[in-house]
C-alpha positions as CSV (number, residue, x, y, z in Angstrom):
1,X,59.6,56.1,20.0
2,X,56.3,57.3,21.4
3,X,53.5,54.5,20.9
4,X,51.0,55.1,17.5
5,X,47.8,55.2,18.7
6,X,45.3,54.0,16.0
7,X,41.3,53.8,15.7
8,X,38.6,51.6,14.2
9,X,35.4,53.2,14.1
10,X,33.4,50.6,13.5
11,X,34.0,49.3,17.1
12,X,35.4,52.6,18.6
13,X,38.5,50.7,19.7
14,X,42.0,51.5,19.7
15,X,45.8,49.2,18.6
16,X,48.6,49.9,19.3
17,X,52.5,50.2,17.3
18,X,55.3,50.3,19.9
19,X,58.6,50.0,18.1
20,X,61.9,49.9,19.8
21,X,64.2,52.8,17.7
22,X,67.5,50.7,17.8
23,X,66.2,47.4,16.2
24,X,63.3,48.8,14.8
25,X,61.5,45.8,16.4
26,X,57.8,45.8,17.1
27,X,54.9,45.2,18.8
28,X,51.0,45.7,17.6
29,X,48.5,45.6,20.3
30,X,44.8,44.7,19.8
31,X,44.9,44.6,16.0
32,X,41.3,44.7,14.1
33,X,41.1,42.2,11.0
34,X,39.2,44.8,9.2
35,X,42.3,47.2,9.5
36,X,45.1,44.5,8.8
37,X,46.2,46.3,5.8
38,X,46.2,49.5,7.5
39,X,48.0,47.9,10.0
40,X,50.8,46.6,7.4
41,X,50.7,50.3,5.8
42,X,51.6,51.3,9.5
43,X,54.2,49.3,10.5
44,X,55.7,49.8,6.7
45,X,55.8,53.5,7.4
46,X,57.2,53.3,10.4
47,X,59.9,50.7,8.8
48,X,59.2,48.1,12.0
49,X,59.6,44.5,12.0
50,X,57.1,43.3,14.2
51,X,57.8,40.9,16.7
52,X,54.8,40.3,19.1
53,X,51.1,40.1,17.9
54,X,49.1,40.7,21.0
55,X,46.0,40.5,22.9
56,X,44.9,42.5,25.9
57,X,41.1,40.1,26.2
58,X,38.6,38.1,24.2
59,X,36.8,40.6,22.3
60,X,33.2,40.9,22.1
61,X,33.2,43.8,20.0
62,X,35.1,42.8,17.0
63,X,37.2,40.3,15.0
64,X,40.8,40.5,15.5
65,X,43.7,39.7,13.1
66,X,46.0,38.5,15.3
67,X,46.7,35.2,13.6
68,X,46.8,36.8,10.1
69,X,49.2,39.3,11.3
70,X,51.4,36.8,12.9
71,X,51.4,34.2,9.8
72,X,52.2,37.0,7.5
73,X,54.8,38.4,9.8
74,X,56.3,35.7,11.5
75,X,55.5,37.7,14.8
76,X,54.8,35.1,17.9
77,X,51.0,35.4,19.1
78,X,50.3,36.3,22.4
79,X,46.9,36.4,24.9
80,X,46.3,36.1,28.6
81,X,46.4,32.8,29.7
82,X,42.7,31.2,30.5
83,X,41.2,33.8,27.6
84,X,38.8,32.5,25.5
85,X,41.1,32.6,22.4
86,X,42.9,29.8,19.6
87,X,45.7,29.3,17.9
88,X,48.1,31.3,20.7
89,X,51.7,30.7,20.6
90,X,52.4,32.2,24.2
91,X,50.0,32.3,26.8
92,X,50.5,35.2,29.2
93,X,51.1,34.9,32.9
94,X,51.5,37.7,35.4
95,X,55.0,39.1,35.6
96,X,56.3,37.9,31.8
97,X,58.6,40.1,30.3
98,X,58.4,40.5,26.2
99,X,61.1,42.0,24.6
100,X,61.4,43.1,21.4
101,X,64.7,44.9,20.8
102,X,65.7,46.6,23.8
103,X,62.7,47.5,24.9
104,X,60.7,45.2,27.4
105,X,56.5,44.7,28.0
106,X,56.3,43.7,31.7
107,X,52.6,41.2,31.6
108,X,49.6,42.5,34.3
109,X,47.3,39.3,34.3
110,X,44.0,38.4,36.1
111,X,41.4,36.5,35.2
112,X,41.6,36.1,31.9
113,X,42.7,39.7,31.2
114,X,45.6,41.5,31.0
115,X,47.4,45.0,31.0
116,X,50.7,45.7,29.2
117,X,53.1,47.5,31.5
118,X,56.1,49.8,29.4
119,X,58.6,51.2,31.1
120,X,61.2,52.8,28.5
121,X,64.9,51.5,28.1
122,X,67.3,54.4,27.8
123,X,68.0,56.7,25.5
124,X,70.6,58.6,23.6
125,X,68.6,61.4,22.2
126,X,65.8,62.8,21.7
127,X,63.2,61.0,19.3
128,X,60.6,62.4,16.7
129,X,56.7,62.1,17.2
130,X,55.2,59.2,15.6
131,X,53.0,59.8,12.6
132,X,49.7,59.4,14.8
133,X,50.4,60.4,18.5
134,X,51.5,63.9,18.3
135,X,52.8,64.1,21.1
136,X,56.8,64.1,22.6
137,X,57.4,61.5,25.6
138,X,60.9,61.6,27.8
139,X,62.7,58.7,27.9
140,X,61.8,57.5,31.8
141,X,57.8,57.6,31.0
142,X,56.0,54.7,32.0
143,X,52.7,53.7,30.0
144,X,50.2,51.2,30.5
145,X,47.9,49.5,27.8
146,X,45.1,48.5,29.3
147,X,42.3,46.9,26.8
148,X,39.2,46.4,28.2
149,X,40.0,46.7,31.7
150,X,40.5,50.2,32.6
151,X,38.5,52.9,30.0
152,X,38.8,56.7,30.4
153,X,37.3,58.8,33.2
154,X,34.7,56.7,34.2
155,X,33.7,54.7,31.2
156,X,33.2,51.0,32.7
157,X,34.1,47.9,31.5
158,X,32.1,44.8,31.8
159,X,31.2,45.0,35.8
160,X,32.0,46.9,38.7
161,X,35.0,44.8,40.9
162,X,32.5,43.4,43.8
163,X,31.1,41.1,40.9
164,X,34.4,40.4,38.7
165,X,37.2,39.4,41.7
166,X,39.6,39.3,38.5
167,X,38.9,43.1,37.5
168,X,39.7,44.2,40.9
169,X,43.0,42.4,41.4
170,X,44.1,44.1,37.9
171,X,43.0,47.2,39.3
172,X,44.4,46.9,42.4
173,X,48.1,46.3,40.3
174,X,47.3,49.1,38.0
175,X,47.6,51.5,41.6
176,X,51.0,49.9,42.1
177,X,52.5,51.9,38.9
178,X,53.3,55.7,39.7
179,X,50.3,58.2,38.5
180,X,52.3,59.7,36.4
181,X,52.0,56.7,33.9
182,X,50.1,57.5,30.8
183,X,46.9,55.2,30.8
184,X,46.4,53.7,26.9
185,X,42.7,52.6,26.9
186,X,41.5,50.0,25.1
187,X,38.3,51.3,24.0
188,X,37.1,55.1,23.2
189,X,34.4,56.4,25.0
190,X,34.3,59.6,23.3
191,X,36.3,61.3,25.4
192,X,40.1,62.0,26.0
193,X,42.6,59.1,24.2
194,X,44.4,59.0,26.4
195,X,45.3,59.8,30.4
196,X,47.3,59.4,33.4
197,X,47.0,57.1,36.3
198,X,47.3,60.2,38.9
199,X,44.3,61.3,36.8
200,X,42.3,58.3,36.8
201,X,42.4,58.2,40.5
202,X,41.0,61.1,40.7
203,X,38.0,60.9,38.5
204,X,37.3,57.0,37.9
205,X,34.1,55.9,39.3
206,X,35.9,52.5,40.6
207,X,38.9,54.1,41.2
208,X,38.1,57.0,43.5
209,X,36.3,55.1,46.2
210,X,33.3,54.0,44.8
211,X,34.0,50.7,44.5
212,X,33.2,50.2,48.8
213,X,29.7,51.1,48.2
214,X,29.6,48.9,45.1
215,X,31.0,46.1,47.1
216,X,28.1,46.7,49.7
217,X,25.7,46.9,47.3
218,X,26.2,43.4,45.6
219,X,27.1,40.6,49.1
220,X,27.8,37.4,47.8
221,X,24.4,35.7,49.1
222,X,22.3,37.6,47.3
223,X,20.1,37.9,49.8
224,X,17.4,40.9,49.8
225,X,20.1,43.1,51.3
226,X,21.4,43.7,48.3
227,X,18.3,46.6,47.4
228,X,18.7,48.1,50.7
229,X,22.6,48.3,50.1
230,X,22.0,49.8,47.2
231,X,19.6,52.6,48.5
232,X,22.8,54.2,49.9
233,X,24.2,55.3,46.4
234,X,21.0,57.5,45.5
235,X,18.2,56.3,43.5
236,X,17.6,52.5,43.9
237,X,20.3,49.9,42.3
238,X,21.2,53.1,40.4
239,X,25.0,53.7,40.1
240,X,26.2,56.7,38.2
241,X,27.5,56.5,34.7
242,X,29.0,59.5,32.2
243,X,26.7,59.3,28.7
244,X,23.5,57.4,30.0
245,X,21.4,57.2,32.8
246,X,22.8,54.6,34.7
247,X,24.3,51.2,35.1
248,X,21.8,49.0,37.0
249,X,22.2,45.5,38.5
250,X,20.4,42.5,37.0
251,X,18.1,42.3,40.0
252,X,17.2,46.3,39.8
253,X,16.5,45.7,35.8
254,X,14.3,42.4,36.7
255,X,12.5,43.8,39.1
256,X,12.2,47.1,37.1
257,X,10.7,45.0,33.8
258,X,8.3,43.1,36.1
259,X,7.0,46.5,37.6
260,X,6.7,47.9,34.4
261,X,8.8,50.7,35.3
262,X,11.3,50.0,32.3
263,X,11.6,48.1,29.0
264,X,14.5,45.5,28.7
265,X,16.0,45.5,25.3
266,X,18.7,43.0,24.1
267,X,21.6,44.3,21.7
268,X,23.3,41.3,21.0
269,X,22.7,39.3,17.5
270,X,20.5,37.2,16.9
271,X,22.8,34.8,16.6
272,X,23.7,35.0,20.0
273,X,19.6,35.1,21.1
274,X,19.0,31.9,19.0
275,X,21.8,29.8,20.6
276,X,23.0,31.0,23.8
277,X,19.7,32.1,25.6
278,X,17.4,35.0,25.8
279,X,15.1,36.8,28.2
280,X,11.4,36.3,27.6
281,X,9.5,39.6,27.1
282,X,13.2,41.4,26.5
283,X,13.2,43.5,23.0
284,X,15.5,43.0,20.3
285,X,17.7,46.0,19.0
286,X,20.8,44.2,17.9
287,X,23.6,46.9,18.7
288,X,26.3,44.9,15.7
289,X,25.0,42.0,14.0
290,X,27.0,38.9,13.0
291,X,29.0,37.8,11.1
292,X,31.1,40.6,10.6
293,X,30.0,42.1,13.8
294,X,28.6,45.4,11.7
295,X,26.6,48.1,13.4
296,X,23.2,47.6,12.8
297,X,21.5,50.3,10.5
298,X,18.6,49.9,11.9
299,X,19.4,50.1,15.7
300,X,18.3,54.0,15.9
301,X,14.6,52.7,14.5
302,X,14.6,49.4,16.7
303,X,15.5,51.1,20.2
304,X,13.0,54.1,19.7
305,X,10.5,51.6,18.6
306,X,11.0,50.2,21.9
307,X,11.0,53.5,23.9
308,X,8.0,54.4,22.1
309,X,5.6,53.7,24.9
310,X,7.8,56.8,26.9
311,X,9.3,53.9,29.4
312,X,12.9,54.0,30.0
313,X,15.0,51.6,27.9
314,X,17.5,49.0,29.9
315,X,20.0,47.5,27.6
316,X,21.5,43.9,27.6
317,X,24.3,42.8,25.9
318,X,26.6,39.5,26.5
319,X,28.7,41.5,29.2
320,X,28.1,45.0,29.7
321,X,30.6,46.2,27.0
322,X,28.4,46.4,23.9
323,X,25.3,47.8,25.9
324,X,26.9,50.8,27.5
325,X,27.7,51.9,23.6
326,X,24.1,51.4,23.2
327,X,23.0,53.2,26.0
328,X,25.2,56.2,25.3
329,X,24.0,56.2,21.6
330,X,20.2,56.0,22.8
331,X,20.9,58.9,25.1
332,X,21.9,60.6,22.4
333,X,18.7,60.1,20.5
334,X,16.8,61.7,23.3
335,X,16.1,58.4,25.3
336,X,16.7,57.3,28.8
337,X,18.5,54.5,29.1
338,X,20.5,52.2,31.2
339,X,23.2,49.6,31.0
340,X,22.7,46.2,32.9
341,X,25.7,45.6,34.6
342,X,27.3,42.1,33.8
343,X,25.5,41.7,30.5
344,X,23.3,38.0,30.1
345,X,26.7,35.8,30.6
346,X,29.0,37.6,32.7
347,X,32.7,38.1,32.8
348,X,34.7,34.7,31.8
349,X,36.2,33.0,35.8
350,X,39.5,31.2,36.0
351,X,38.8,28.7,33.5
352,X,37.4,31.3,30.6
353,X,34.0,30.3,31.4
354,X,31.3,32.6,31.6
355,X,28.3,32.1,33.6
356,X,29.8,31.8,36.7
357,X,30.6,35.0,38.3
358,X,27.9,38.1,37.4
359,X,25.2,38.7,35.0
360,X,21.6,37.9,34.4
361,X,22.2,34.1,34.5
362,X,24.1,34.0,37.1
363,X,21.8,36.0,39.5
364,X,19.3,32.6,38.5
365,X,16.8,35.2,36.8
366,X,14.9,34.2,34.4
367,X,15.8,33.3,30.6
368,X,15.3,30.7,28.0
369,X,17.0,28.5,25.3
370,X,15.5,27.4,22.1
């Protein structure tokens, strides 16, 4: 049965239904707790038993129902092993195998992140369309579900690989699979819901060779090399990006604030200003607000508010995830704006820490705590 692809606006974010036809077996991907009875409705529908509850990342974005859905169920719980998530039954290694019926999820981990790997048991005959994905899949496709790690023709994710080791090794396993695997993203960025790796090779930023002038750009002294790497790819710690001006490096947006070339706005909560740290001089337009992690209503006055002096806008989030949203939402208010790379605490390392690898802290520039 062909996966059911299914959206949350509210975070522009897709879950997933796979169900295996036999045992009618299941597994949700991703699931949203604002959509956990649409999720029930779903799996009702599709008369599934669901037998895996699972989760691709830590999301920044949202509030998942994973628990819910596996106490209500009776589903086991599953997340990538050294993610910053509770009350997991399984934690996820590279190379575990998940069955549910006779269907089998092969486990792509690094860092704290993982892909889910499908390649179809045989069939008998032919199968229907699911109620959501119209469209009919043979019985050999493979398909890869891949969260927050690999996005749709270009959009990125929360760094570019020279500054998160642990996206480029998942990357470097998703080129393993044959390009004619049907890439499952994570997150929609407006764009095509889906794709193929053959395609995504040949139109992904990171994945069609840009990554080696990225890795020049960003050399692990971070010495004053790093601008003159950078003048290589065009305008100055520039790099190109579908939707918004640009993604920029924490050291192009500091230096870019301290010129006065640009205005740094933060879109995280206020929550997460008051107790984890903030930028002095950086403006607030909160891109979700918590609890609840709503959109903002007011985000459209806030950001032009700050772009009202005519000064490009460069937007900081806690990893580069929520900000490129912003940025493609202020582009589309008539603004220019750019997404800082990394966000203000980086990817999480090893240990699900953050502050460690990339971002504004990391690159020691300046910030505050109340």
């Amino acid at each position: 049965m062909a996966p059911t692809q299914l959206f949350n606006p509210a975070s522009s974010t897709y879950t997933y239904i796979l169900v295996d036809e036999a045992s009618r077996e299941a597994v949700i991907i991703d699931p949203v707790d604002e959509q956990l009875e649409r999720d029930l409705a779903a799996l009702g529908r599709l008369n599934a038993r669901l037998r895996w509850v699972l989760e691709t990342h830590a999301h920044a974005d949202r509030l998942t129902s994973a628990a819910r859905l596996a106490e209500l169920t009776g589903a086991k719980l599953g997340a990538p092993a050294g993610c910053e998530t509770g009350a997991v039954a399984v934690r996820l290694k590279d190379g575990d195998m998940l069955a549910f019926g006779r269907e089998q999820l092969r486990v792509l981990h690094t860092a704290g992140s993982v892909c889910f790997c499908w390649q179809r048991a045989p069939h008998v005959h032919p199968e229907p369309r699911t109620e959501v994905t119209e469209v009919e899949l043979s019985h050999d496709e493979c398909h890869v579900f891949t969260g927050g790690t690999l996005m749709i023709q270009g959009c990125g994710r929360t760094g570019p690989p020279s500054v998160d080791p642990g996206h480029d090794g998942i990357l470097q396993k998703l080129l393993t699979l044959p390009d004619t695997t049907i890439v499952w993203p994570g997150h929609d960025c407006h764009g095509p819901t889906r794709s193929t790796l053959g395609m995504e090779k040949a139109t992904h930023p990171w994945l069609a060779g840009k990554p080696r002038r990225i890795d020049q750009s960003v050399p692990s002294s971070q010495c004053s090399g790093l601008r003159q790497e950078v003048e290589s790819a065009g305008q100055a710690g520039v790099l190109p990006a579908p939707g918004y001006a640009g993604d920029l490096l924490p050291y192009t947006a500091h230096e870019w604030m301290q010129a006065g070339r640009a205005v740094l706005v933060d879109v995280r909560t206020d929550a997460e200003r008051e107790w984890v740290g903030f930028v002095p001089d950086a403006l607030a337009a909160a891109w979700k607000q918590w609890p609840g992690m709503a959109l903002n209503p007011d985000f459209d006055t806030q950001v032009r508010a700050a772009a009202s002096q005519g000064l490009p806008l460069m937007l900081l989030c806690r990893s580069g995830v929520r900000s490129i949203a912003a940025a493609k939402r202020a582009a589309e208010l008539g603004l220019t704006a750019y997404n800082v790379l990394g966000g203000f605490e980086g990817d999480p390392d090893a240990r699900a820490q953050r502050g460690h690898k990339n971002g504004w802290r990391h690159a020691g520039l300046p910030w505050r705590q109340n």
